[in-house]
N, CA, C and O of each residue as an XYZ file, in Angstrom:
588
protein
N       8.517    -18.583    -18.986
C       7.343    -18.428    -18.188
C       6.423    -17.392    -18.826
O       6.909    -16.502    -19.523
N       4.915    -17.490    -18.580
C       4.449    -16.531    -18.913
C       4.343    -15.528    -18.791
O       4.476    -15.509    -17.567
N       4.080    -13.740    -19.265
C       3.975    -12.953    -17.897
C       3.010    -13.339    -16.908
O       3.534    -13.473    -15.802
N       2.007    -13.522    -16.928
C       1.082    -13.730    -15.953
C       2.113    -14.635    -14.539
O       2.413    -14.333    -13.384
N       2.307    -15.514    -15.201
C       2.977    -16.479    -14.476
C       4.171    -15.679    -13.542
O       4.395    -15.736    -12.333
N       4.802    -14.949    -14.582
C       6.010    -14.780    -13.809
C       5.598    -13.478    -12.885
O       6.367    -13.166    -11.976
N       4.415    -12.725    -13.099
C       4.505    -11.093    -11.927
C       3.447    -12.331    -10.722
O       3.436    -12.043     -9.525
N       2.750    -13.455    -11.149
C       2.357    -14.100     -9.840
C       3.730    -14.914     -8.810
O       3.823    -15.016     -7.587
N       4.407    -15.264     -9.621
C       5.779    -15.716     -8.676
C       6.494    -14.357     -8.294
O       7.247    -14.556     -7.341
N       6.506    -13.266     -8.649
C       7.706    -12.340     -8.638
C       6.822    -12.053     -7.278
O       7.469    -12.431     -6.302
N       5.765    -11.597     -6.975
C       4.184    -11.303     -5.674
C       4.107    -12.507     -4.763
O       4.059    -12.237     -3.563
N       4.087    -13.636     -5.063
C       4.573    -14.764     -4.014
C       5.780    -14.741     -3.482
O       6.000    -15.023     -2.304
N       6.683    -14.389     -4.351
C       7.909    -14.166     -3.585
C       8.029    -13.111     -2.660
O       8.634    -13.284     -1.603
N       7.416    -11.839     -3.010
C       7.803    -10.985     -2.182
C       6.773    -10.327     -0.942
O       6.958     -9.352     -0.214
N       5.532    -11.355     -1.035
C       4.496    -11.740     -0.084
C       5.243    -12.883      0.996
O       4.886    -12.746      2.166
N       6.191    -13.939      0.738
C       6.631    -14.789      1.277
C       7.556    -14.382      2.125
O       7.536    -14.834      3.269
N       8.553    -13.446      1.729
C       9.954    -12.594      2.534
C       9.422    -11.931      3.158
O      10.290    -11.566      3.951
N       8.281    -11.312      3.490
C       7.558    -10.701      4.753
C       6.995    -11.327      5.616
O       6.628    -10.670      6.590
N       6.673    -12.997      5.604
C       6.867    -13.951      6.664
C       8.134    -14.449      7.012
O       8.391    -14.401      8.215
N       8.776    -14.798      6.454
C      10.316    -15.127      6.907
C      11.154    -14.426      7.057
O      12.224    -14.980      7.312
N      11.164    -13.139      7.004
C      11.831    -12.395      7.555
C      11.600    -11.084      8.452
O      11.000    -10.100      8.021
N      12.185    -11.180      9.857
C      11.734    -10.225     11.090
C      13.326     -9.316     11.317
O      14.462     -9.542     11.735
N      12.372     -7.971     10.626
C      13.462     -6.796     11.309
C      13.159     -6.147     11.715
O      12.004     -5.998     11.317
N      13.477     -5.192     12.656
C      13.368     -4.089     13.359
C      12.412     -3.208     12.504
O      12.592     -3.078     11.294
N      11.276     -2.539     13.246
C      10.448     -1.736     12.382
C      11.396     -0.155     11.987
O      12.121      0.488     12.746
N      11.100      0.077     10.751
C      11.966      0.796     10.312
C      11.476      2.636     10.639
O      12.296      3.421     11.114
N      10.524      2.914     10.401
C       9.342      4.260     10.697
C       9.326      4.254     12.191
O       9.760      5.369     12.480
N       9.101      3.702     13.148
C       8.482      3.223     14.563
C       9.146      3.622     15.408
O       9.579      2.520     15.744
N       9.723      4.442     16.217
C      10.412      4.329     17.647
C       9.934      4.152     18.750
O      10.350      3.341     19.577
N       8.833      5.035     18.902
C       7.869      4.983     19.855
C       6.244      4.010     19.492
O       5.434      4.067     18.567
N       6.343      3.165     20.755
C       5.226      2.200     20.690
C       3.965      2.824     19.897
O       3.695      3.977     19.563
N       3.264      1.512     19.722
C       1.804      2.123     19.109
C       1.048      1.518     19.971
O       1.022      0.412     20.511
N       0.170      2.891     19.997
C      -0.880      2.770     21.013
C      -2.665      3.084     20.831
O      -3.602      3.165     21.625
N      -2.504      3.207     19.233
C      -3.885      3.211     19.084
C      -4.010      2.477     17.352
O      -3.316      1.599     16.838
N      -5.177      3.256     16.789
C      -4.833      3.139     15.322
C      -4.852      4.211     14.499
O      -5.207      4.248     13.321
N      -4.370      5.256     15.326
C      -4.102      6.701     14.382
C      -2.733      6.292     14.298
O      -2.466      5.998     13.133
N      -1.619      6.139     15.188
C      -0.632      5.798     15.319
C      -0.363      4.589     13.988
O       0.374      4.648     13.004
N      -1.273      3.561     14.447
C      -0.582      2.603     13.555
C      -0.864      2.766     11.882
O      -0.169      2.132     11.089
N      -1.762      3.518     11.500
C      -1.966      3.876     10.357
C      -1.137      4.961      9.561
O      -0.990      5.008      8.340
N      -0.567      5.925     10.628
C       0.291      6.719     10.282
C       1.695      6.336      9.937
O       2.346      6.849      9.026
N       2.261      5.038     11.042
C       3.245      4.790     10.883
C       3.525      3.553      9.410
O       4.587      3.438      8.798
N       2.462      2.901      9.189
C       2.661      2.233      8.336
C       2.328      3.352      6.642
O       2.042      2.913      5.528
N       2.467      4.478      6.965
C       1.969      5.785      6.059
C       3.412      5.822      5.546
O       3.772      5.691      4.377
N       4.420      6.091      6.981
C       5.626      6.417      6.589
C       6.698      5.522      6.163
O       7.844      5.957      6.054
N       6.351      4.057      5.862
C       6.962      3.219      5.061
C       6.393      3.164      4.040
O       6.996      2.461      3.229
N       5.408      3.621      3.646
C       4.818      3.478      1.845
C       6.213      4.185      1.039
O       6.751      5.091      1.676
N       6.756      3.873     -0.157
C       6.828      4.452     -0.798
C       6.324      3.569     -2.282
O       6.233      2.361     -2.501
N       6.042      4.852     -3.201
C       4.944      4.461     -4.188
C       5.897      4.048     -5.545
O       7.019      4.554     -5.512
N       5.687      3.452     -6.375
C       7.118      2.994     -7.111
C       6.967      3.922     -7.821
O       5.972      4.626     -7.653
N       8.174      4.312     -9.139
C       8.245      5.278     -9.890
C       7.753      5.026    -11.419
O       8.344      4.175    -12.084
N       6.736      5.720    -11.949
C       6.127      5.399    -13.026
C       5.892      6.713    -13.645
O       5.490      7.770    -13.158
N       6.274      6.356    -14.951
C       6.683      7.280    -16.591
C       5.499      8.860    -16.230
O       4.573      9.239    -15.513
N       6.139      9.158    -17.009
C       5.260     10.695    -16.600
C       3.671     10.704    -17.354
O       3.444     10.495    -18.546
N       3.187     10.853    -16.831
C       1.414     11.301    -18.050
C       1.153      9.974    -16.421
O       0.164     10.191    -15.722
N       1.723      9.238    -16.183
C       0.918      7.802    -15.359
C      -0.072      8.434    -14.355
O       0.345      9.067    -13.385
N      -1.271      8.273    -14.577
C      -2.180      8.490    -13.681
C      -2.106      7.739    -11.803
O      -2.582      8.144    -10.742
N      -1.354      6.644    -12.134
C      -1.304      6.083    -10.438
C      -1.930      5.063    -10.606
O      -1.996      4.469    -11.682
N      -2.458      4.734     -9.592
C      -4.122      3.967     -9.270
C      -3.625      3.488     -7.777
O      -2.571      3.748     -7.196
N      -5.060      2.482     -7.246
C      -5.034      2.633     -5.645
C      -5.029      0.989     -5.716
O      -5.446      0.256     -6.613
N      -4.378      0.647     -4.387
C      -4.512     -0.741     -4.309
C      -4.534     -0.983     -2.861
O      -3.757     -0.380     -2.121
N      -5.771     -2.220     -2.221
C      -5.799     -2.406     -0.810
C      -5.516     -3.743     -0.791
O      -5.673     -4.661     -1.596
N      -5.110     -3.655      0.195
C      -4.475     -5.338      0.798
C      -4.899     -5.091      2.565
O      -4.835     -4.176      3.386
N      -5.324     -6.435      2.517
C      -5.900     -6.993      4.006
C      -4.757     -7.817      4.309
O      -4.097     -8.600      3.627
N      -4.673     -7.319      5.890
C      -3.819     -7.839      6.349
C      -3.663     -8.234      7.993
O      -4.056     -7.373      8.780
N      -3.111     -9.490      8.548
C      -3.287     -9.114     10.341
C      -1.482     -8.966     10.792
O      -0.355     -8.939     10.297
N      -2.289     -8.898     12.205
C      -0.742     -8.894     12.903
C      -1.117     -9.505     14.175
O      -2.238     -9.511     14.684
N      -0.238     -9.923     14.542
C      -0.111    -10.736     15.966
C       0.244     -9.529     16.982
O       0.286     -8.313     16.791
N       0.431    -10.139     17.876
C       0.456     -9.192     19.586
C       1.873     -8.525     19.373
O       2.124     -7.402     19.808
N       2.706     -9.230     18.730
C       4.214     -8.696     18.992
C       4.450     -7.985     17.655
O       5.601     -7.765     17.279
N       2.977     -7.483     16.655
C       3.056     -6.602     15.485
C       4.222     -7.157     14.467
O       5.106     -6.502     13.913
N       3.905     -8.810     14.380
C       4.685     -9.509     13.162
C       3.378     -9.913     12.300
O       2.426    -10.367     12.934
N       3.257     -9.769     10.785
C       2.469     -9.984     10.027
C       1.479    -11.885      9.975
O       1.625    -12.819      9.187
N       0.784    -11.768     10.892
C      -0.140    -12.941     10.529
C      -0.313    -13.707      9.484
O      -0.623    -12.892      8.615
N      -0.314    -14.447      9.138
C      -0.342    -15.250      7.808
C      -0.127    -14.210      6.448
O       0.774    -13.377      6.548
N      -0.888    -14.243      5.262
C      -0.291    -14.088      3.974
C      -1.030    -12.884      3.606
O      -2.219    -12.932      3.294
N      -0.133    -11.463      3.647
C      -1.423    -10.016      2.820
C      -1.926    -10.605      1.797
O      -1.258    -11.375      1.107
N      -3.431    -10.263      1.510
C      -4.224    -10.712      0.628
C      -4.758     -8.857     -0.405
O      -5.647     -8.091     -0.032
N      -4.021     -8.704     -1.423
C      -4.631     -7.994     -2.488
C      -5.900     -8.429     -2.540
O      -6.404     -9.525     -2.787
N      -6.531     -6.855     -2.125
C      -8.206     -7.485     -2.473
C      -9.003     -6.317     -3.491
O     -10.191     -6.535     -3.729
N      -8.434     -5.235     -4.017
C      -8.721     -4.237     -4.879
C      -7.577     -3.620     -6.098
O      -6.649     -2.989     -5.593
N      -7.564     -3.672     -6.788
C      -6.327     -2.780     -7.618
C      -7.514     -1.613     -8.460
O      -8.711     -1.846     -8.293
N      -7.130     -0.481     -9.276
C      -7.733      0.455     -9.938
C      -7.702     -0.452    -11.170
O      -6.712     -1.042    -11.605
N      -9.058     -0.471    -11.706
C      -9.063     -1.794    -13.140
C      -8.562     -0.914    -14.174
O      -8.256     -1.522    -15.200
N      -8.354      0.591    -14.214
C      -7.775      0.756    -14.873
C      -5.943      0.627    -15.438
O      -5.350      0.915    -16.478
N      -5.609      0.131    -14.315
C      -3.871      0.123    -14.190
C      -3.856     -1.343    -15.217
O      -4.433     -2.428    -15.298
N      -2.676     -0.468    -15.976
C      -2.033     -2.280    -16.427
C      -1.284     -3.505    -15.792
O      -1.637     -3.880    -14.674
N      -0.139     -4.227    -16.537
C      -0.259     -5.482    -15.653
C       1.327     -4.765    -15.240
O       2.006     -5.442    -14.467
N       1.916     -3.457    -15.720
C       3.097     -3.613    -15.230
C       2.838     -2.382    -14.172
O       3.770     -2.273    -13.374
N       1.985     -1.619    -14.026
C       1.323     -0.689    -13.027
C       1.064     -1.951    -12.018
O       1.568     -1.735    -10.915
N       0.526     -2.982    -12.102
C      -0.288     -3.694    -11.103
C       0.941     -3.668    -10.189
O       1.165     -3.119     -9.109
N       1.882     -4.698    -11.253
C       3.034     -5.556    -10.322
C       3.806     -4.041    -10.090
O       4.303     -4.291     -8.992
N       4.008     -3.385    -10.230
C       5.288     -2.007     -9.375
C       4.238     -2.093     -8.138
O       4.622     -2.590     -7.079
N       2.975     -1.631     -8.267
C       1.985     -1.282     -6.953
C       2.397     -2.477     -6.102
O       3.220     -2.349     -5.196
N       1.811     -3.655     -6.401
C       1.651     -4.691     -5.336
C       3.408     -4.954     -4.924
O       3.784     -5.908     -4.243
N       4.163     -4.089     -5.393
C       5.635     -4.890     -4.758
C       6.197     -4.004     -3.959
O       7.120     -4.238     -3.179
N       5.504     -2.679     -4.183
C       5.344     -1.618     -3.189
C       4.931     -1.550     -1.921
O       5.423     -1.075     -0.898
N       3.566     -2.321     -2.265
C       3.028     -2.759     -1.004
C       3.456     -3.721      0.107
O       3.367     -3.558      1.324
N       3.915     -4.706     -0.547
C       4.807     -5.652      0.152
C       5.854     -5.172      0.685
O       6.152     -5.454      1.846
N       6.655     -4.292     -0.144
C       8.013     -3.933      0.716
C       7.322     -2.506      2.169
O       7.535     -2.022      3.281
N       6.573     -2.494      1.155
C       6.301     -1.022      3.079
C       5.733     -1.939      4.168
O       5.794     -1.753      5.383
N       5.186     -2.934      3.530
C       4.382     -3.825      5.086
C       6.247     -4.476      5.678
O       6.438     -4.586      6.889
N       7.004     -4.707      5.024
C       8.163     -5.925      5.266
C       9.062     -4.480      5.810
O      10.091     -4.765      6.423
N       8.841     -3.328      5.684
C       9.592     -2.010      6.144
C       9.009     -1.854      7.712
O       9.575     -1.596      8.774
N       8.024     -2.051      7.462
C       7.232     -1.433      8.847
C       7.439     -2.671     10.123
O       7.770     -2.427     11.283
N       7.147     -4.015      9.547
C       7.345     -4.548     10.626
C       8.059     -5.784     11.293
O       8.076     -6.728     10.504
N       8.745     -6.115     12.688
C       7.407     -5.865     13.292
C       7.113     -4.436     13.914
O       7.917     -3.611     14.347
N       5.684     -4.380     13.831
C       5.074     -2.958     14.347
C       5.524     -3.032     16.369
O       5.254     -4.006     17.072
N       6.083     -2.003     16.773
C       6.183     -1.826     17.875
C       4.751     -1.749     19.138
O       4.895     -1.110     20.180
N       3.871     -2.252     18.921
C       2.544     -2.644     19.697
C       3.005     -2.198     21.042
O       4.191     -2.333     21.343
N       1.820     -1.478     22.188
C       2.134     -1.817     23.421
C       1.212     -2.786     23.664
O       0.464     -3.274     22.816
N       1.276     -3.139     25.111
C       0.964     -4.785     25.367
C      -0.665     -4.832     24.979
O      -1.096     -5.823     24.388
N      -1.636     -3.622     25.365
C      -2.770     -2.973     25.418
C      -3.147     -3.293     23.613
O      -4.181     -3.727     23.106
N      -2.173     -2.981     23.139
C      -2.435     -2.463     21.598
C      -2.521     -3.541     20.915
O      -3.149     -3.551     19.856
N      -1.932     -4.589     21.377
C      -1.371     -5.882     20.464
C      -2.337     -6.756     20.807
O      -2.980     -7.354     19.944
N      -2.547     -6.926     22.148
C      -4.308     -7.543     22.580
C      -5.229     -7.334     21.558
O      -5.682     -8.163     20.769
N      -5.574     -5.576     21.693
C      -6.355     -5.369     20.607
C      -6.555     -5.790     19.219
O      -7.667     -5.970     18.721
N      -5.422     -5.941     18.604
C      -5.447     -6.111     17.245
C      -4.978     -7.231     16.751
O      -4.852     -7.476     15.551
N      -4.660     -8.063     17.807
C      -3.707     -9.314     17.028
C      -5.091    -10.513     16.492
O      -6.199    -10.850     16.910
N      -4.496    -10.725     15.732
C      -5.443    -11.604     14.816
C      -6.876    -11.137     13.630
O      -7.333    -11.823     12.715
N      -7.307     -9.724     14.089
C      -7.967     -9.344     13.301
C      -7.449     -8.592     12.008
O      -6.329     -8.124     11.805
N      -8.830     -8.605     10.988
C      -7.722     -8.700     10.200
C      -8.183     -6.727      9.527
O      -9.320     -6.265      9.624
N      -7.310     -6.158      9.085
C      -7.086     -4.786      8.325
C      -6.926     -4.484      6.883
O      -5.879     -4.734      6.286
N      -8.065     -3.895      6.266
C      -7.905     -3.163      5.113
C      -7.477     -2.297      5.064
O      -8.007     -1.395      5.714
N      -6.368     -2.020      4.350
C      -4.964     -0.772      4.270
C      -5.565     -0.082      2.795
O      -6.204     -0.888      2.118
N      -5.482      0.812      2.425
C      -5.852      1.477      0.806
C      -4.503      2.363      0.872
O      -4.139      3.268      1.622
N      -3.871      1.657     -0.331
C      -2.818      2.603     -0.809
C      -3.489      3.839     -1.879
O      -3.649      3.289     -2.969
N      -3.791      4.832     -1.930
C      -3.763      5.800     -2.673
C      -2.557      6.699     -3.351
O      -1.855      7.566     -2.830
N      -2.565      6.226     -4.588
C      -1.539      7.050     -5.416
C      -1.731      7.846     -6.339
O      -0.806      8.496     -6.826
N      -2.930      7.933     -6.733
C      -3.516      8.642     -8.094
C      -2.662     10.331     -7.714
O      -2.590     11.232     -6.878
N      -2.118      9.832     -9.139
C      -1.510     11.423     -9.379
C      -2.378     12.471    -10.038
O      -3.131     12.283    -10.993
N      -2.198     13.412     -9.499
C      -3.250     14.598    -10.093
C      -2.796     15.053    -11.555
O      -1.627     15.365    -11.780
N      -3.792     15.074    -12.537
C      -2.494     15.336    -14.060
C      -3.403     16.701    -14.155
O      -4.628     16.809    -14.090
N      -2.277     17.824    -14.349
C      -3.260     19.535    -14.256
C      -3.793     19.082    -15.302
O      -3.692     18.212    -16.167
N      -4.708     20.395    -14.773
C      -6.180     20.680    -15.951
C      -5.268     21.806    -16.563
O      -4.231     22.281    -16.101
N      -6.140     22.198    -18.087
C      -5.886     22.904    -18.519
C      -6.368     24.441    -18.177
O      -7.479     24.643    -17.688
N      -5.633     25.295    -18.413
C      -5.879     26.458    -18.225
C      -6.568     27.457    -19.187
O      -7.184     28.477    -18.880
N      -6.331     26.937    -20.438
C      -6.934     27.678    -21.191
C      -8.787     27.839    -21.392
O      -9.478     26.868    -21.083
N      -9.262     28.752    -21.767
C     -10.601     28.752    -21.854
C     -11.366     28.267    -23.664
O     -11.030     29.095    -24.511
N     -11.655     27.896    -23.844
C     -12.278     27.501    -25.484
C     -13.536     28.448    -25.937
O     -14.503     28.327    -25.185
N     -13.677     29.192    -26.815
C     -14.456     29.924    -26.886
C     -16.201     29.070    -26.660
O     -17.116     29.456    -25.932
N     -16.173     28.065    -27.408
C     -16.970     27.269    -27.531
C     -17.729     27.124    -25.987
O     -18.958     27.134    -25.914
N     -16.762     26.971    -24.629
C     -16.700     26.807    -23.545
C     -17.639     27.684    -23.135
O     -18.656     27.288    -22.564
N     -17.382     29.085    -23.402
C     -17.909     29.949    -22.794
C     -19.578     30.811    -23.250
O     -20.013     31.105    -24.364
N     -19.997     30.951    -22.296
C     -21.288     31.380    -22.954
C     -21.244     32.898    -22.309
O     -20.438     33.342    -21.492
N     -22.390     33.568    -22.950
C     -22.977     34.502    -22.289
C     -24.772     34.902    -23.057
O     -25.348     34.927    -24.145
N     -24.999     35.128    -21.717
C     -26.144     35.461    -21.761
C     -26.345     37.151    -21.965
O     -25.400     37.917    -21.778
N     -27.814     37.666    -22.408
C     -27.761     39.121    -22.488
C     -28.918     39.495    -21.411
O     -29.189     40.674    -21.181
């Protein structure tokens, strides 16, 4: 297979196991009742995959719905990646993403909450950009002075 081919099946696949499969939300105990709540809690199923040291990160959003009983609505749709990430940055991000949405739900909705939100649809932004320090040193060149 090609790569292309194969990180688009490896992302269908693991876009697909978050419709067919319903477990207990993993972050969640207490209902959600607004969208500070639900943004937070789907905060605490991110985790960001692990990439080589110097890796800058990058950010990736996926749209997504949920039904009344906070089970994922049809298929998350990747709709941004950082154009700077490569293709093996892309696929760690987007399989990241998939597993924290397939961690989180279904989302524990109260009846109020799930009215609200079921069927519309949500832009999520994963932010990962790692901070790489600045340097500390000063360059003479850098510095000026005036008299």
């Amino acid at each position: 297979m090609l790569p292309r081919r194969r990180r688009a099946v490896a992302v269908a696949l693991v876009a697909g196991a978050i419709g067919v499969s319903v477990r207990p939300a993993l972050a969640q105990n207490a209902p959600i009742d607004n969208l500070n709540a639900l943004f937070s809690g789907l905060k605490q199923c991110w985790r960001p995959p692990r990439l080589q040291a110097g890796d800058p990160g990058m950010q990736i959003t996926v749209r997504v719905s949920f039904t009344r009983g906070g089970v994922i609505l049809g298929k998350p749709r990747i709709t941004f990646e950082s154009p700077e990430a490569g293709r093996d940055d892309s696929l760690a991000y987007r399989v990241a993403v998939m597993e924290a949405l397939q961690r989180c739900t279904p989302l524990p909705f109260t009846p109020s909450m799930g009215g609200g939100v079921a069927g519309r649809p949500f832009t999520l932004r994963f932010d990962d950009r790692r901070l790489i320090p600045k340097p500390t040193e000063k360059r003479a060149w850098l510095t000026t002075t005036t008299s």
